[in-house]
N, C-alpha and C positions, 0 to 999 in steps of 0.2 A: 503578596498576600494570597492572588489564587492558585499559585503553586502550593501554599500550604493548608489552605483549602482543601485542593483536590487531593494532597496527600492524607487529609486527614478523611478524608470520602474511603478513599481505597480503603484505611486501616479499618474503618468502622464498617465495611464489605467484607475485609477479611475475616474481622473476627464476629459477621452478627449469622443469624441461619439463613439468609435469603439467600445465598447460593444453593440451592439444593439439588444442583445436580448431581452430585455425587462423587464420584473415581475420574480419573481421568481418562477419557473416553479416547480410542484411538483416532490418531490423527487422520484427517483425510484433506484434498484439496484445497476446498473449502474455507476450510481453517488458515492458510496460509495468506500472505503479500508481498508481493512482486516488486521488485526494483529492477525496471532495466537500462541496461549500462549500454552505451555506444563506446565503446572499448578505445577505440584512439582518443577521444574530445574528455576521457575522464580523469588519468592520472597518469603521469610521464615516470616514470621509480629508474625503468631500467634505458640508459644512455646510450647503450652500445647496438640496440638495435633500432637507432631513428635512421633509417633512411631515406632520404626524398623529404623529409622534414621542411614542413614550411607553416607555421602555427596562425600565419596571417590568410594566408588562404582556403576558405574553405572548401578547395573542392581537390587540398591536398593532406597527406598526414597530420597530426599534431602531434603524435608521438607518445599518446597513451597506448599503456602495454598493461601483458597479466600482471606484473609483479606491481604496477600501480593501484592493481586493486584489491590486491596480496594487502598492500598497504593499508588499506581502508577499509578491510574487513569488519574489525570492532566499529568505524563509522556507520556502516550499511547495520551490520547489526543490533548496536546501540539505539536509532530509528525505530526497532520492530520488526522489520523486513525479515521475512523467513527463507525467502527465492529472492536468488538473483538469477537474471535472464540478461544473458551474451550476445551481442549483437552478430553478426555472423562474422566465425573466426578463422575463415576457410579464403586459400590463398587464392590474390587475384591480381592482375594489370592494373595497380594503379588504385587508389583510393576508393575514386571515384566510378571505377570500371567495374558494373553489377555482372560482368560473365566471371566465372568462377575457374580459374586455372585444375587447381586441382581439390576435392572432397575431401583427399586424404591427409589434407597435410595443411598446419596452421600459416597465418601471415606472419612471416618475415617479422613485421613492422610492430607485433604483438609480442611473440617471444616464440617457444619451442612449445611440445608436444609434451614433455617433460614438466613445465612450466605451469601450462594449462592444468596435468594431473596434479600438481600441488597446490595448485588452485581452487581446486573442486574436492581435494581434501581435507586441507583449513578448514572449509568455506562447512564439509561433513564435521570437522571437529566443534565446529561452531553452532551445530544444530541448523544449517542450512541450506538448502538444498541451490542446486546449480543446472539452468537449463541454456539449450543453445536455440537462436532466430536460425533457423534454415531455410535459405531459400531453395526454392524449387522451381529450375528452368523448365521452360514450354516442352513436352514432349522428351522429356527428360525421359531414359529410360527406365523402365519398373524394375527390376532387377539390382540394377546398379544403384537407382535409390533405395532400395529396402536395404540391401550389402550395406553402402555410405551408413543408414540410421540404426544399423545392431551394431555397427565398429566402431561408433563414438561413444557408446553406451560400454562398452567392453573394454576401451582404450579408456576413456576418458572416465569413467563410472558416472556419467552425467544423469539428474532425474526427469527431463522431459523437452520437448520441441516447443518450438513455436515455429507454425509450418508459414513461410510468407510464398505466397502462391504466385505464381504467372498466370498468363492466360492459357485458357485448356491444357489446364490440369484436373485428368478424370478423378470422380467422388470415389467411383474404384480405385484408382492408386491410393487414394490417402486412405481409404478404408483397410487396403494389405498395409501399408506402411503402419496404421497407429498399433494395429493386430500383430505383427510383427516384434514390433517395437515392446511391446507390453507381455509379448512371452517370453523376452530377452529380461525384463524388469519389469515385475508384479503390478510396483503401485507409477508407474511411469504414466505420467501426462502428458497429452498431445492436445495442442490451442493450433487454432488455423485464423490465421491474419487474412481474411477473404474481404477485401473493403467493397465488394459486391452486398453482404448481408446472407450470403447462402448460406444454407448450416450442411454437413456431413453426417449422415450414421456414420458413429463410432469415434467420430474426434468429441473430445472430453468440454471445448467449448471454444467459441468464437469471438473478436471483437466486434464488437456490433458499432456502425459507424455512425448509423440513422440514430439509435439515440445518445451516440457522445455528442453528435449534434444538439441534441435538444438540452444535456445536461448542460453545456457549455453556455448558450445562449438561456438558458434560466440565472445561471450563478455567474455570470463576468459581470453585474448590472446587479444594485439592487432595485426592488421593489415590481420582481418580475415574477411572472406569475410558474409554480413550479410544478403543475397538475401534471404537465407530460411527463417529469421523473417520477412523480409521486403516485402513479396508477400504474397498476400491473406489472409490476415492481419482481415480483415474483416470479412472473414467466420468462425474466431474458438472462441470456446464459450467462456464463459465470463470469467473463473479465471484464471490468469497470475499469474505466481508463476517461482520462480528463485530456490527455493529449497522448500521440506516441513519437514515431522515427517517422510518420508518414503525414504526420498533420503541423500548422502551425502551433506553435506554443498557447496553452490555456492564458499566458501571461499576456501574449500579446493583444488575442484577444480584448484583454481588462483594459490596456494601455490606451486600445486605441477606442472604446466609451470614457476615457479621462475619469477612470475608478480606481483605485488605490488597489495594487495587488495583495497587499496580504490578507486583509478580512474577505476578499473573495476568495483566493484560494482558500483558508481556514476552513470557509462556511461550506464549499466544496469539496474538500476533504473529509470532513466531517459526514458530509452525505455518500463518500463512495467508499467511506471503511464504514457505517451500521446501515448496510442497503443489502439485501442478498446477492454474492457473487465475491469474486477474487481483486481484492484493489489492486488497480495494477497503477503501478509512480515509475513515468519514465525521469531518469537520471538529473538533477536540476530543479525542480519541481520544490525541493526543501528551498532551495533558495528564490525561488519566483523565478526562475531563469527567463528570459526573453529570447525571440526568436521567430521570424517568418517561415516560411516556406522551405522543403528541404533546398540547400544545406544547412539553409542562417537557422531552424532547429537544433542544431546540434552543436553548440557554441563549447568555448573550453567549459570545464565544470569550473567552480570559483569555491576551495574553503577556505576562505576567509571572511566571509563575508556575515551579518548578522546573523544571529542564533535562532530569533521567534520563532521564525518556524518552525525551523525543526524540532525546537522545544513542543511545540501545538501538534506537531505531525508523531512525535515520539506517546506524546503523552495518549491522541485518541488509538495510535495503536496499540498501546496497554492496557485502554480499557475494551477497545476490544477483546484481547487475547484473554483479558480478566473473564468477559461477558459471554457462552456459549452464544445466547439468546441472537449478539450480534453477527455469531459466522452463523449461524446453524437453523435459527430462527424463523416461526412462520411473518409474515406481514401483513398489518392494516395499518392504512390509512386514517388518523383521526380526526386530524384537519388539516386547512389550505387555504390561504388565502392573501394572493399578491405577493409570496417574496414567504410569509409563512407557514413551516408546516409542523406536524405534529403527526409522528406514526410510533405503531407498538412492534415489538419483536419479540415472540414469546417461545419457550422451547423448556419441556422439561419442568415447570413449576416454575421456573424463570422469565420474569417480566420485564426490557428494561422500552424503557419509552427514549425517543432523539425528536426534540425540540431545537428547530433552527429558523434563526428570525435574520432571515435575508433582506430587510428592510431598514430605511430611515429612519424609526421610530421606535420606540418598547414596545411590545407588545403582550397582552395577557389572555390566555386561552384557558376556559374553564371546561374541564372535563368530568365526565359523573358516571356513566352506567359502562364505559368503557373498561376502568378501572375495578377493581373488589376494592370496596368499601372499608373501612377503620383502619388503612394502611398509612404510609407517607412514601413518597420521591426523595432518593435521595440521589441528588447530584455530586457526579465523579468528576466534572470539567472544572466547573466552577464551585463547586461547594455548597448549591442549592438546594435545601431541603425545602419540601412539600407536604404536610399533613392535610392528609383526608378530612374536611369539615362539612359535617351534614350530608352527607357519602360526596361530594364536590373536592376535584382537585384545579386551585387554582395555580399557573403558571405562570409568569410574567418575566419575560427573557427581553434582555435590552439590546437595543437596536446593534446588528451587525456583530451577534454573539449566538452561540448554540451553548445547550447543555445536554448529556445524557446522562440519563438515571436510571435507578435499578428499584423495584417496589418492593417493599422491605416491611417485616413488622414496625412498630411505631418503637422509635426506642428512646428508652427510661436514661436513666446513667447505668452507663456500662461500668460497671467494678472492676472486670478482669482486663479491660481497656486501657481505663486510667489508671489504676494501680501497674500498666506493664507502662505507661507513657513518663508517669510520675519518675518509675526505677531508673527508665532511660536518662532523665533529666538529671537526675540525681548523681547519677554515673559521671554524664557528663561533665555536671559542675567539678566532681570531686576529681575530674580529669585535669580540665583546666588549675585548677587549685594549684596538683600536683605542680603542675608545668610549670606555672607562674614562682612556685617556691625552690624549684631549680633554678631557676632563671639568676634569682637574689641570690643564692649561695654560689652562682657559678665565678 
């Protein structure tokens, strides 16, 4: 039922004028979201290059390669996901052995060089962009890092870094390295994995660790108070991340307050694709994946497993991708309180409101002078509409459910709607008809 709700949300989006942004505006950063892949623990396709294979151990291969993820392209894509991010593909002693043999040349254990570039071809066929995790050893030299990051970029046609840092690594290096890098490829991104919090001129954005702390510890738990996400929201750089390769799992987290993981992840979710910045989903995360500490993070990936999620994870990210307002949007805060909050994201004549009720209870929030008057909310998750009464918008979202909405003129019966819904139906039936009167003569 809220599947066709929400489907019928988007149609009555599509076809009313409250999008009024306009053309489609060029694509920038912003706009996109991140899947990253720990390349062995994700998909095994190709047999021939498991070496040292041991799928029980984790602090040995498991035997995912490129062409396992060749495989599951349309999966990564079907999601929303516009970037995938490679966990580092650069040959080394052993799994688990972080010194890096050689820059220039892929793991064994992964596949070929060859491999990789039809990798990151697909992946462009598919409208998606492909970056790699680099790490960067201590006093590494300058030179030979900048050579390494124009040659994967010209070998591999890769669109951007993720720089994971050692200790004293100067702000100078990474400043020639991103400058470098971005004259070799215009719109090329460079993120710096710094779990100190320090920012760089000229790298494009940061993980910020201090408050994936505090998102974590708002959403694993309901009925917890989410003022530290929900203020100044605006000023932290662009990748939002619930977990990564470096932290334990956001699942585990959940497990271990005896809270059901999917409505917290959901409700989490929800907050880190309509919040400004880049949602970053490391690998698992659709399925609740569990996990401590590295290595027990990075477990085999599992499809087989139930679909909700992904259904919920697919679905907010097409309303985002529907919504400029949610990549590109300014923010306010409208309310907050215990577990609920209520914020606006507006851009362009585009209103849309995210309402998420983190709590044991329903709750109902009346809004007035935040809003323009003689409108309605119409809800895309669940299929909630909202009319403006007496300039008052009342909300009331049930316990351990979010909706987001777009403010829209007030609408009458749409004619051009139901007369194209009706045709559909009609089609339809006279489809099956057919079918059913094959069937008898056959």
């Amino acid at each position: 039922m809220k599947k066709g709700l929400c489907l019928l949300s988007l149609l009555l989006l599509f076809f009313s004028s409250s999008n009024v942004v306009g053309a489609e505006e060029e694509r920038s950063w912003q706009d996109e979201t991140i899947y990253y892949i720990t390349i062995d623990r994700f998909n095994n396709s190709d047999f021939t290059n498991d070496f040292e294979v041991d799928a029980k151990d984790p602090n040995k291969f498991h035997g995912g390669d490129f062409q396992g993820i060749i495989d599951r392209l349309d999966y990564i894509k079907e999601m929303g996901f516009s970037v995938i991010a490679l966990s580092p593909i650069f040959e080394v002693d052993g799994y688990k052995n972080s010194k890096i043999k050689d820059y220039f040349k892929t793991a064994a254990n992964f596949g070929s060089m060859k491999k990789l570039q039809e990798l990151v071809d697909l992946a462009h066929q598919k409208k998606m962009k492909v970056i790699l995790d680099f790490p960067i050893m201590e006093g590494m030299d300058q030179n030979t890092l900048i050579d390494v990051a124009k040659w994967w970029i010209d070998e591999a046609k890769v669109d951007g870094y993720i720089l994971d840092l050692g200790q004293g690594v100067s702000p100078k290096l990474l400043q020639s390295l991103s400058r470098e890098a971005k004259g070799v490829k215009e719109d090329f991104i460079v993120l710096a994995d710094f779990q100190t919090g320090e920012q760089v001129e000229g790298i494009d954005g940061f993980f910020d660790y201090s408050f994936n702390e505090n998102l974590r510890a708002a959403f694993s738990k309901s009925n917890q108070s989410l003022q530290a996400v929900a203020t100044n929201v605006e000023n932290i750089e662009p990748v939002h991340f619930l977990d990564n390769q470096h932290t334990q799992r956001f699942t585990r987290d959940i497990i271990n307050l005896n809270e059901h993981p999917g409505p917290r992840w959901k409700l989490a979710l929800t907050y880190l694709y309509t919040t400004p910045g880049i949602p970053f989903v490391f690998y698992g995360s659709e399925i609740a994946l569990d996990g401590g500490e590295e290595p027990d993070n990075q477990r085999q990936m599992d499809f087989r497993t139930d679909k909700d999620l992904i259904d919920y994870l697919t679905n907010i990210a097409a309303v985002r991708e529907k919504l400029p307002a949610l990549r590109r949007g300014s923010f306010e805060l409208l309310y907050e309180n215990q577990g609920m909050v209520v914020y606006k994201r507006e851009y362009k004549g585009e209103t849309a409101v995210v309402a998420i009720n983190n709590t044991t209870k329903s709750q109902a929030v009346t809004l007035t002078s935040e809003l323009e008057d003689g409108k309605e909310l119409r809800g895309l998750l669940n299929g909630d509409l909202v009319k403006s009464e007496d300039g008052a918008y009342k909300l009331i979202v049930d316990r351990d459910e979010a909706e987001i909405y777009v403010l829209a003129e007030k609408s009458g019966l749409n004619i051009p709607l139901i007369s194209t819904s009706a045709a559909v139906v009609i089609l339809f039936l006279g489809f099956l008809f057919l079918v059913k009167k094959r069937s008898r003569n056959a």
